[in-house]
C-alpha positions in Angstrom: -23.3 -7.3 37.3 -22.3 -7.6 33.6 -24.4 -6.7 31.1 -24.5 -9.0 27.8 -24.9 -6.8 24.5 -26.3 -8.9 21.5 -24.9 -7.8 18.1 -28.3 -9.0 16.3 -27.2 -7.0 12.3 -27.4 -9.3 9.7 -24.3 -11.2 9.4 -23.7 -9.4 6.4 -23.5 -5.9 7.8 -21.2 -7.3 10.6 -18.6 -8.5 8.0 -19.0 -5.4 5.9 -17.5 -3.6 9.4 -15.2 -6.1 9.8 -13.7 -5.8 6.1 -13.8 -1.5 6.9 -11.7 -2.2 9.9 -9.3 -4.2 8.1 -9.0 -1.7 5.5 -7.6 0.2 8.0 -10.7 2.8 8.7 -11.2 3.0 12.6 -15.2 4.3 11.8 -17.7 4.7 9.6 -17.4 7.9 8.6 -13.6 8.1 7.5 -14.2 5.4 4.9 -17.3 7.2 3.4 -15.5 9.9 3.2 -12.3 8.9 1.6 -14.6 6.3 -0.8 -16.9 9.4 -1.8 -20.1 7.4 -0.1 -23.2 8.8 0.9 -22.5 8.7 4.8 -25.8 7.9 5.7 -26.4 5.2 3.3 -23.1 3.8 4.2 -24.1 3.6 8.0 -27.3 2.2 7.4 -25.6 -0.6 5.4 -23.2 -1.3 8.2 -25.6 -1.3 11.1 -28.3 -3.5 9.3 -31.5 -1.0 8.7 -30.6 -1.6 4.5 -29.6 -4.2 2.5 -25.9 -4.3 0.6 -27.1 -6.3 -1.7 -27.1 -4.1 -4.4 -24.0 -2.1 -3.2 -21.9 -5.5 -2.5 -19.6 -5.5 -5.6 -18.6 -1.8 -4.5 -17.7 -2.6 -1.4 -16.2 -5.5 -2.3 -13.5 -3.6 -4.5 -13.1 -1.2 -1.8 -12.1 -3.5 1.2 -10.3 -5.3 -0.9 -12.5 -8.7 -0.3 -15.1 -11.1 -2.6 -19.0 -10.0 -2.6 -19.5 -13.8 -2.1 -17.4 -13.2 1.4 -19.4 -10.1 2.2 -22.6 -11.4 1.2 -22.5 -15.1 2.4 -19.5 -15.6 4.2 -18.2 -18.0 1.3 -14.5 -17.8 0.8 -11.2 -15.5 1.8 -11.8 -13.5 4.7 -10.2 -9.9 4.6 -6.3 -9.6 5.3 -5.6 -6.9 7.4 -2.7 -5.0 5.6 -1.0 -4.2 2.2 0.6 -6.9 0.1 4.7 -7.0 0.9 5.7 -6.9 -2.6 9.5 -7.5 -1.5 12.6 -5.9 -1.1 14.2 -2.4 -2.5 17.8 -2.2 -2.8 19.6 1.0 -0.4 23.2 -0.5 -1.3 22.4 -4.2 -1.5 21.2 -5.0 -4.8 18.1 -6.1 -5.0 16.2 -8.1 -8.2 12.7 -7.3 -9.4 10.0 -7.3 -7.0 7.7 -10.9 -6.4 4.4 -9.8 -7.1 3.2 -12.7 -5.4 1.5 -11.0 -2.5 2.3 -14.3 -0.3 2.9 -11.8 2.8 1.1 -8.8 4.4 2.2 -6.0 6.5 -0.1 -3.0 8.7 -1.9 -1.3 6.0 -1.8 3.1 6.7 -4.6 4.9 7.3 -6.8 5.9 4.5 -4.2 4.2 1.7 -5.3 4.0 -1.6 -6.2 0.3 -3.0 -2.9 0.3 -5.0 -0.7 0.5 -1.7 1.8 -1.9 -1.6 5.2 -1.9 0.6 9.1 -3.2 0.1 11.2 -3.6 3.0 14.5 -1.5 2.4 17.8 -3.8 2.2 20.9 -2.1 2.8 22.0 0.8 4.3 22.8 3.7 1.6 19.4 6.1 2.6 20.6 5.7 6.3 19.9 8.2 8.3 16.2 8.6 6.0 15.9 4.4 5.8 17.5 2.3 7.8 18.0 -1.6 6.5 14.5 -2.8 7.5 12.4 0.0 7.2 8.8 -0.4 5.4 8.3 1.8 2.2 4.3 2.3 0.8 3.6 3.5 -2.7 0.8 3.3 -5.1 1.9 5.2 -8.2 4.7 3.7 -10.8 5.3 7.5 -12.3 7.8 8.1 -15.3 11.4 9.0 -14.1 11.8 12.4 -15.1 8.6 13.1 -12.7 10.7 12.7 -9.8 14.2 14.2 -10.4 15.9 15.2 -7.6 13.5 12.9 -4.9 13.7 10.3 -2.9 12.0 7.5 -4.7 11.8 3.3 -5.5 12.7 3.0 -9.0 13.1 0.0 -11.0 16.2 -0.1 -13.5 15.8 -1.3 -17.0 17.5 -4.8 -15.6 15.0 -5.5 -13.0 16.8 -4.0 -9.7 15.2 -2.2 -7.4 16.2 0.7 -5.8 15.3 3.6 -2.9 17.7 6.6 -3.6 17.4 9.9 -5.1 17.0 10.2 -9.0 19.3 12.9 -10.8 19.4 13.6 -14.1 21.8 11.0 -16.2 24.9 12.4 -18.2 23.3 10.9 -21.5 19.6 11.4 -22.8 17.1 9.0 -21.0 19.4 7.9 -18.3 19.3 8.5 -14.7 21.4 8.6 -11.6 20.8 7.1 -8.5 22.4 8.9 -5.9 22.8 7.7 -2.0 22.6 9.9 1.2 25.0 8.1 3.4 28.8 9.0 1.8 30.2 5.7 2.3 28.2 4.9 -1.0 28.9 5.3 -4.5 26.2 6.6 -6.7 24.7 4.5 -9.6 25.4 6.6 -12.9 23.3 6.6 -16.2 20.8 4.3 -15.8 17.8 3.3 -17.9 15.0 3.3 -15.3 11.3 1.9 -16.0 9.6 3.6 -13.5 9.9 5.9 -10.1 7.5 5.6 -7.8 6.9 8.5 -4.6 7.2 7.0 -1.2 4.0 7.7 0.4 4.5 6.3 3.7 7.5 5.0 6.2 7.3 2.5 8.6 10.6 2.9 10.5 12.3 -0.4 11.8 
């Protein structure tokens, strides 16, 4: 015999869950955690015994969706992933990223809002990055933050890069240095900005 179980929350509490799951938060508790909610508020929102109206706009910004969405079901739906910015250079060059956000790719666990990913092109960080591989920042740090790391950095004309920043033979310039050998390094360069790999998604 099969047992029929009616989900009878508000609608609203149902997409609330839904935009949490897309977010990439498998429960409850994870996101008020990571968010710095009050757990029990949080849940009481999600399972209907509250109203979200006045918490809408937080949640909202969280998830990454519209209050109208969450509190009507008006408009966008959330997309489940991070925005695929484009491509980073690992001995193709590459020009600056779209910042489009046409396409989406699996958002990590507990990312920050600002997560985005580039999809490496080439095959200079092979055996660490292999042409294909999915890179996921959030922070666009100055250079000399991350001398000597593995990082995506854009130069000052607009290529983007994953290598390893060393310290340039003149004053604010920078090397960009490959692990496999069969690749010349990229000497004194004016770099915007270096940003810390956060997560890999191997091919």
């Amino acid at each position: 015999m099969h047992i029929m179980v009616f989900d009878d929350r508000p609608e609203e509490s149902k997409r609330l869950e839904q935009a949490r799951i897309a977010r990439g938060f498998s429960d409850a508790k994870s996101a008020a955690k990571f968010f710095g909610w009050n757990y029990y508020t949080y849940i009481q929102h999600e399972n209907g015994t509250r109203g979200i109206t006045r918490a809408a706009e937080k949640y909202a910004k969280a998830f990454r969706i519209s209050p109208a969405w969450l509190l009507t079901g008006e408009g966008n739906s959330p997309r489940r992933g991070v925005p695929l910015k484009g491509k980073v250079g690992a001995g193709a060059e590459v020009e600056a990223i779209d910042n489009g956000d046409v396409e989406y790719v699996e958002v990590p666990s507990n990312a920050p809002l600002e997560t985005v990913a580039v999809r490496v092109c080439g095959d200079s960080m092979f055996p660490a990055y292999e042409d294909g591989t999915l890179l996921y920042y959030s922070r666009l740090l100055p250079p000399d933050t991350m001398i000597n790391k593995r990082c995506i950095a854009e130069l000052g004309d607009g290529r983007i890069f994953v290598k390893i920043l060393r310290q340039g033979s003149e004053a604010n310039t920078w090397t960009l240095q490959s692990l496999n050998p069969n690749f010349s390094d990229i000497p004194d360069q004016h770099v915007r900005w270096a940003a810390p790999i956060d997560w890999i998604k191997p091919v």
